[in-house]
C-alpha positions as CSV (number, residue, x, y, z in Angstrom):
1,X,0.0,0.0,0.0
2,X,3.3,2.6,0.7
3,X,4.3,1.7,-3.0
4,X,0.4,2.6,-4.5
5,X,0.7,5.7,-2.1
6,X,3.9,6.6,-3.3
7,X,3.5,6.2,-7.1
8,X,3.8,9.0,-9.6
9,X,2.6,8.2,-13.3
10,X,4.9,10.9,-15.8
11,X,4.0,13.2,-17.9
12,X,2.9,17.0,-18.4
13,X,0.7,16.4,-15.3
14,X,2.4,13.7,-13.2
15,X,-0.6,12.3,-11.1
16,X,-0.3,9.6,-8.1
17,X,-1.6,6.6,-8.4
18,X,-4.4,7.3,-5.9
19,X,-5.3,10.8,-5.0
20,X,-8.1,12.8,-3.0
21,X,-10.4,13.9,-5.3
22,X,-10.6,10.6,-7.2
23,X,-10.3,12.2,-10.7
24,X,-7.0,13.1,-9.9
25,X,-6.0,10.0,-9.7
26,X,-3.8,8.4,-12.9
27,X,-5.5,6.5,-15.4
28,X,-2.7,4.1,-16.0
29,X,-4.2,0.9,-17.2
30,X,-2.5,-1.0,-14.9
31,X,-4.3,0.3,-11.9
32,X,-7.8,1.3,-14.0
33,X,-8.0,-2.5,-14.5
34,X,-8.2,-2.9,-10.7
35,X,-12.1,-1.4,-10.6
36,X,-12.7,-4.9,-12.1
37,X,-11.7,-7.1,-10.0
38,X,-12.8,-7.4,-6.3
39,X,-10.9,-6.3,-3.6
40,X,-10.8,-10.2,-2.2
41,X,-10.0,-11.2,-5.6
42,X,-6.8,-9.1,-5.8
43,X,-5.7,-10.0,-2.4
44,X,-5.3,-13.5,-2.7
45,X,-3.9,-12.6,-6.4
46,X,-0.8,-11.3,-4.4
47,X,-1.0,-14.5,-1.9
48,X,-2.1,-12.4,1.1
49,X,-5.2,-14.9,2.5
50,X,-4.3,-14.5,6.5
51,X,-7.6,-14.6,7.7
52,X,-6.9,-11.5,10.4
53,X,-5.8,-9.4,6.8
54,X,-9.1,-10.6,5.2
55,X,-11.3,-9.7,8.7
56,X,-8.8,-6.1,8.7
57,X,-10.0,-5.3,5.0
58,X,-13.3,-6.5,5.2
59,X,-14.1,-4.6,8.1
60,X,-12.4,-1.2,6.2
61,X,-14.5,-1.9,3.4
62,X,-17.9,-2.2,5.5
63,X,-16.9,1.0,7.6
64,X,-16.3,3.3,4.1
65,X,-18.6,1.6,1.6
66,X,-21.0,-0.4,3.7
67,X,-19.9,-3.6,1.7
68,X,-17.9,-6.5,2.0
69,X,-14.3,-6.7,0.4
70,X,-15.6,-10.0,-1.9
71,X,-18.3,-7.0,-3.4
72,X,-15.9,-4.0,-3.6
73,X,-13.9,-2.8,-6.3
74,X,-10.0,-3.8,-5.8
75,X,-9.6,0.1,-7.1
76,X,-12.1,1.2,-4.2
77,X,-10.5,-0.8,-2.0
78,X,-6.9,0.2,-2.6
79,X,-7.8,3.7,-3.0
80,X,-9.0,3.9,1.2
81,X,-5.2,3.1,2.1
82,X,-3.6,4.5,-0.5
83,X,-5.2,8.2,-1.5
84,X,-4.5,10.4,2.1
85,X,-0.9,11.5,1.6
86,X,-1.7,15.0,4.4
87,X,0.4,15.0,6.6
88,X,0.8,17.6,9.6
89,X,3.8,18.6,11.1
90,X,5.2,17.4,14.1
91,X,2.7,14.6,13.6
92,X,2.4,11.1,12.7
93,X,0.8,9.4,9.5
94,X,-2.8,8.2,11.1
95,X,-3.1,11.1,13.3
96,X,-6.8,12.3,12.5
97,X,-8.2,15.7,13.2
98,X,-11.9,15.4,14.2
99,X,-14.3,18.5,15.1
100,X,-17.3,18.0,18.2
101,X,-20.3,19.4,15.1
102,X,-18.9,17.6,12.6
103,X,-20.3,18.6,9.1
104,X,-23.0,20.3,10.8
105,X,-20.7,23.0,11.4
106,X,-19.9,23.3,7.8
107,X,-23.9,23.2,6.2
108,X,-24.6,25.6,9.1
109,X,-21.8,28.2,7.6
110,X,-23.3,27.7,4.0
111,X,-26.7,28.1,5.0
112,X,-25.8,31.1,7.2
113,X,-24.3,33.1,4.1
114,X,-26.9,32.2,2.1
115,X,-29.4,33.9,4.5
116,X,-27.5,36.6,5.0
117,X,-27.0,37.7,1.4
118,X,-30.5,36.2,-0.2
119,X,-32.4,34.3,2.2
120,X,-35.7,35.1,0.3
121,X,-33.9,33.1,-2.8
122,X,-33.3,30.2,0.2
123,X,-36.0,27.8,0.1
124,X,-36.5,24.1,2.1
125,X,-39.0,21.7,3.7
126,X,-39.6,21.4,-0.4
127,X,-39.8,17.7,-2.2
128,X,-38.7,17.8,-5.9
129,X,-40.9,15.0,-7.5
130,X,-40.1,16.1,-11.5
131,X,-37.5,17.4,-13.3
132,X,-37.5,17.9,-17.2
133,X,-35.1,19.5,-19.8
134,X,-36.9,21.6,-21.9
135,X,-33.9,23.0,-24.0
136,X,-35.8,22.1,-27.0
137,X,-38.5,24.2,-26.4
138,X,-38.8,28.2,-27.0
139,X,-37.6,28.8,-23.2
140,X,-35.2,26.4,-23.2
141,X,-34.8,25.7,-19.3
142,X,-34.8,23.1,-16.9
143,X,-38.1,22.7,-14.8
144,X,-38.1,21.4,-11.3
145,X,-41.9,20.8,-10.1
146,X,-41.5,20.9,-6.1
147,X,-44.4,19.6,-3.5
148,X,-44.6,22.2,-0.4
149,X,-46.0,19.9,2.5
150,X,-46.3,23.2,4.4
151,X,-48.7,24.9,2.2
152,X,-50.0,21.8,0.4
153,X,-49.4,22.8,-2.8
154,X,-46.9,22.8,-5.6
155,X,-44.6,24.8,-7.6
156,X,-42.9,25.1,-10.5
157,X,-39.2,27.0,-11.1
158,X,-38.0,27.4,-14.0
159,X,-33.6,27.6,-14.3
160,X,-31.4,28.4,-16.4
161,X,-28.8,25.9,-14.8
162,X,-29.2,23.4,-12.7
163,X,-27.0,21.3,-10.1
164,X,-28.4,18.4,-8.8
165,X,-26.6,17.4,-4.9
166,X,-28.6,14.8,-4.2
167,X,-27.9,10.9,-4.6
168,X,-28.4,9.4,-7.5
169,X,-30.6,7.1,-6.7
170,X,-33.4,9.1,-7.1
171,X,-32.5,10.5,-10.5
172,X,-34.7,7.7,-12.2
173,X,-37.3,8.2,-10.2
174,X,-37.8,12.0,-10.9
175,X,-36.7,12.6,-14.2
176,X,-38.5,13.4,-17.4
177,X,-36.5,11.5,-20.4
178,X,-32.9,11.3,-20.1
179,X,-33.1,8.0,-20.4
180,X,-29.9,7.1,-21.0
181,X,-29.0,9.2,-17.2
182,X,-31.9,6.9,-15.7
183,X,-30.7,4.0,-17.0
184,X,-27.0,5.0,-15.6
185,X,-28.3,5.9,-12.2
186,X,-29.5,2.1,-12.2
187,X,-26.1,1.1,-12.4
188,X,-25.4,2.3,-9.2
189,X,-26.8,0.8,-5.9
190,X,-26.5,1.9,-2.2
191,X,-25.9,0.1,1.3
192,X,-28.5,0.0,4.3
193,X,-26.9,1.5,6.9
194,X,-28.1,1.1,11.0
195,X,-26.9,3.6,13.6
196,X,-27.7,4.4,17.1
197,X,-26.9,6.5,19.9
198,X,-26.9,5.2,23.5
199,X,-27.1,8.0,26.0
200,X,-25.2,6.4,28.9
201,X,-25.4,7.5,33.1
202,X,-21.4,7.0,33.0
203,X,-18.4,5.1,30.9
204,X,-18.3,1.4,31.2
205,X,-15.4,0.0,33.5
206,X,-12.3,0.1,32.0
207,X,-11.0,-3.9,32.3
208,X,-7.8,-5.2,30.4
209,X,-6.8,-4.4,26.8
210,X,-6.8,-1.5,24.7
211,X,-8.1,1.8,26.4
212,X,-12.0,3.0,25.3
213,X,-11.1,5.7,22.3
214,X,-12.6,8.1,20.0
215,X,-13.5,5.2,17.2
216,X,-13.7,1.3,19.0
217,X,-13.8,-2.2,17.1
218,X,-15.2,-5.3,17.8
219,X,-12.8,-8.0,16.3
220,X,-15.3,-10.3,14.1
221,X,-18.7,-8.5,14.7
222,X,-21.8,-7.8,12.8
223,X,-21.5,-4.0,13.5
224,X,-18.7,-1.6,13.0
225,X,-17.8,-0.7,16.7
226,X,-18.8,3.2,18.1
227,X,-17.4,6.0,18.5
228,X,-17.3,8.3,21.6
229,X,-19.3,11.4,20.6
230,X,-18.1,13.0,24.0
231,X,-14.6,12.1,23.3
232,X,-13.4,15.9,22.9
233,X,-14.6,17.0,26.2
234,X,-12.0,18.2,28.8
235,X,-13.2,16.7,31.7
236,X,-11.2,15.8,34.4
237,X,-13.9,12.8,35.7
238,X,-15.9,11.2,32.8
239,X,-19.6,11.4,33.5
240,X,-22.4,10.5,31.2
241,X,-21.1,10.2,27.9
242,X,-22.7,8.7,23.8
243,X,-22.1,6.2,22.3
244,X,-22.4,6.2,19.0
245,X,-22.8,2.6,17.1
246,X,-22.9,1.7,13.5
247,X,-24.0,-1.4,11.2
248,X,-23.7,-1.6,7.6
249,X,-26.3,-4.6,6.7
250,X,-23.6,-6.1,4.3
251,X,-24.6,-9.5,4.5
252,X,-27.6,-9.3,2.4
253,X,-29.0,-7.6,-0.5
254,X,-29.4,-3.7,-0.3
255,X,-33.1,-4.3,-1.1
256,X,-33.2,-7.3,1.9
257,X,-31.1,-4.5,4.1
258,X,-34.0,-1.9,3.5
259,X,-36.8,-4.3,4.1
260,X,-35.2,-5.6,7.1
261,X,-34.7,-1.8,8.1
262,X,-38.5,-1.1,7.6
263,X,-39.5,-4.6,9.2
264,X,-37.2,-4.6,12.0
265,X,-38.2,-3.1,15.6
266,X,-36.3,-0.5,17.1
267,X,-37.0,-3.1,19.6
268,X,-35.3,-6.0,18.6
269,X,-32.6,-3.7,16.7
270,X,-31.9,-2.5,20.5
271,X,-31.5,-5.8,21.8
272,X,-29.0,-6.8,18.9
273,X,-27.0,-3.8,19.9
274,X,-27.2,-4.3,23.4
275,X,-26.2,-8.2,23.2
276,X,-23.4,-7.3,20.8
277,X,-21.7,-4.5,23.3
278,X,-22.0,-6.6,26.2
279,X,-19.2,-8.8,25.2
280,X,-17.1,-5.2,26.0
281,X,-18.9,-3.9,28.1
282,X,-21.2,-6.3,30.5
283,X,-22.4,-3.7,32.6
284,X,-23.7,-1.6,29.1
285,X,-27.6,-2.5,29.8
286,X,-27.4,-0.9,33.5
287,X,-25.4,2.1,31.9
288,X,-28.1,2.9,29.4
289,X,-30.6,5.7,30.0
290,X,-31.6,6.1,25.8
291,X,-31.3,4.1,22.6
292,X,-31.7,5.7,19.8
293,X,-32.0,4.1,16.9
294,X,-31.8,5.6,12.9
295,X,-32.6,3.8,9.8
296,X,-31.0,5.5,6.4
297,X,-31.7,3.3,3.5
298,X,-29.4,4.9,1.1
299,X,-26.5,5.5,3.5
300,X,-23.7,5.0,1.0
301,X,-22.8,4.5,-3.2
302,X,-21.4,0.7,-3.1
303,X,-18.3,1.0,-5.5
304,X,-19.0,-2.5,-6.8
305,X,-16.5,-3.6,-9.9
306,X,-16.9,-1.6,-13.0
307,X,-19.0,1.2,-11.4
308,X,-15.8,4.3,-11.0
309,X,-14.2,4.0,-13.6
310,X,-17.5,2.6,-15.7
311,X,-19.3,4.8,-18.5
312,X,-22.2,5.3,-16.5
313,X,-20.6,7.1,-13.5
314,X,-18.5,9.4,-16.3
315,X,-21.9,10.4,-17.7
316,X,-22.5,12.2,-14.3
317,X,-19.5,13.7,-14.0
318,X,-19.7,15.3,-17.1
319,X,-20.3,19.5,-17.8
320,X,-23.6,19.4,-19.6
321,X,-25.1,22.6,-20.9
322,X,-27.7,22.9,-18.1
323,X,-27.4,20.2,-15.7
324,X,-24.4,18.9,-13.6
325,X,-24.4,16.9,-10.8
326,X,-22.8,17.7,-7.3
327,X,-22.6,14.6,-5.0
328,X,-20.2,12.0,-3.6
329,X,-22.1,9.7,-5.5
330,X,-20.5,11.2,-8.5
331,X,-17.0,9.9,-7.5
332,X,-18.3,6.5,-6.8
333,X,-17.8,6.7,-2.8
334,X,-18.9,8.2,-0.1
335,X,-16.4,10.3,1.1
336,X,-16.3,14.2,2.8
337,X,-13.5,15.0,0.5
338,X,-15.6,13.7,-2.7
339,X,-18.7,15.7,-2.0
340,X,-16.9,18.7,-1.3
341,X,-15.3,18.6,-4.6
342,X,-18.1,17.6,-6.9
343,X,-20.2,20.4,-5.2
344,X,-17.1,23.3,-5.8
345,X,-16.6,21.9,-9.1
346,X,-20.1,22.1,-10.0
347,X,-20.9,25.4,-8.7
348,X,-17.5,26.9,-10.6
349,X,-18.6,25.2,-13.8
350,X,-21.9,26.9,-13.4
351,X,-20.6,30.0,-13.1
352,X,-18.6,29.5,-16.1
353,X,-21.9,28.6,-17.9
354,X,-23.5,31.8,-17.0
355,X,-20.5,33.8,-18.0
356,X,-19.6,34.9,-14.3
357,X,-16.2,35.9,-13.5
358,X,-14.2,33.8,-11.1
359,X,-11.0,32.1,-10.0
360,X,-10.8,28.8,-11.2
361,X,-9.5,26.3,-7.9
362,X,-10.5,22.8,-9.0
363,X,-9.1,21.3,-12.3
């Protein structure tokens, strides 16, 4: 993995191997053929099979994709310990910087300066249910039909470009024509994702072994461990602290994974995370004041063999004369760093489209 991280491919733009945004990654053949393979596949093509390696990748590839490593594209797969090359000074390679709001922070800032220089232009609680090209036609525009629960009503805009940040899932489901984007956007499928928050009176007994941290494993586990969500807080005596736990539903269809999510109790899902933690944390049942649980049925793009580096996905990452897209889904994985570019990218190359002035950051 130190050799794909530290790989260079020449010429006028030398690119690494794997980078952060994806698309600036090399498109030597040698590692494009990767995306179709699995990542199983390509391990025990290089003779690794330990069964602790397989668990170790397996469990990245759940925690990042919500899929297991025999599903995952050997690109995808590669790509998670390959692409960070950041480092900070004075600072060692897996060091991670974390903030208490999370992205929260960050939507909060964007909506803030959108209120404060047109908020009556800012509009939510809105459902889009249609979109249609009309280029053809005299006006030439897109139109986005919205529902207003609020008002109980509808309403039409009318734009002259349009940027689409939502999964792409939906995208057959709401467009008019474009068949040949609804038919892509059926190339891609999403993991069922579980996660719950357990409000706890105090942390559990610390026994032998490795220290409670920010982000905890459980070695050979249907779920992906917790993190601490009170991990930040200076505190000279822990009280009550969250727990935050997580499941990718990887052992089953996405469309078993949603019905099992719509079928499933919060119930029983509470006493499947409660019997799981106990083998930690015995004492977790007497600890717990609240279980929260959260469904999300689309949590994640699964980067399944063929899909980043396929034709469809390239079909959404293309600059059309009205519509672009601006989502993680675009890249093929759901990552912060993805989202982030496929939203500035989009939002420069629809400035571009509407002859604004601007300073071009993103290639």
């Amino acid at each position: 993995m130190d050799g794909f991280k530290q790989r260079h491919d020449g010429g006028a733009t030398p690119r690494r191997a794997f980078a952060l945004p994806m698309a600036l990654s090399s498109p030597a053949p040698d590692l494009l053929a990767l995306d179709r393979i699995s990542m199983r596949d390509w391990l025990l093509e290089q003779g690794l099979d330990s069964p602790q390696l397989h668990w170790y990748v397996d469990y990245v590839c759940r925690d990042d994709y919500g899929t297991s490593l025999d599903e995952v594209s050997a690109w995808a797969g590669i790509h998670y310990f390959a692409c960070r090359n950041g480092e900070a000074q004075d600072a060692a390679s897996d060091t991670v910087l974390t903030t208490p709001g999370g992205n929260n922070w960050l939507a909060g800032g964007l909506a803030q300066s959108i209120r404060d220089h047109a908020g009556d232009r800012l509009l939510t609680g809105a459902l889009v249910f249609r979109v249609a090209d009309e280029s053809g036609k005299k006006r030439g525009r897109m139109q986005v039909d919205l529902w207003l629960p609020a008002e109980q009503r509808t309403l039409r805009l009318e734009a002259e470009q349009l940027i689409w940040a939502a999964p792409l899932f939906l995208v057959s489901h709401v467009f008019v024509g474009n068949d040949a984007l609804k038919a892509a956007a059926r190339r891609f499928t999403h993991a069922p994702w579980l996660v719950a928050n357990l409000t706890l009176s105090r942390f559990p007994e610390q026994r032998a072994g490795v220290p409670i941290a920010w982000d905890n494993v459980l070695h050979d586990s249907p779920g992906l461990g917790y993190v601490v969500a009170t991990h930040q807080q200076m505190r000279m005596r822990p009280g009550a602290t969250v727990f935050t736990y997580y499941r990718a539903l990887n052992r089953m269809t996405p469309q078993e994974g949603r019905t099992a999510l719509l079928e499933t109790s919060r119930e029983a899902w509470a006493e499947q995370i409660l019997d799981e933690l106990e083998r930690p944390h015995p004492e977790i049942r007497q600890l717990t004041t609240r279980l929260d649980v959260f469904r999300n049925g689309h949590a994640m793009v699964r980067p399944l063999p063929g899909l980043i580096w396929g034709k469809e996905r390239q079909l959404f990452a293309a600059d059309g004369a009205r519509l672009r897209f601006a989502h993680a889904d675009v890249s093929g994985f759901s990552l912060f760093e993805e989202a982030q570019y496929r939203g500035v990218l989009a939002a420069e190359r629809t400035l571009h489209r509407l002859g604004k002035n601007f300073q071009t950051s993103l290639s």
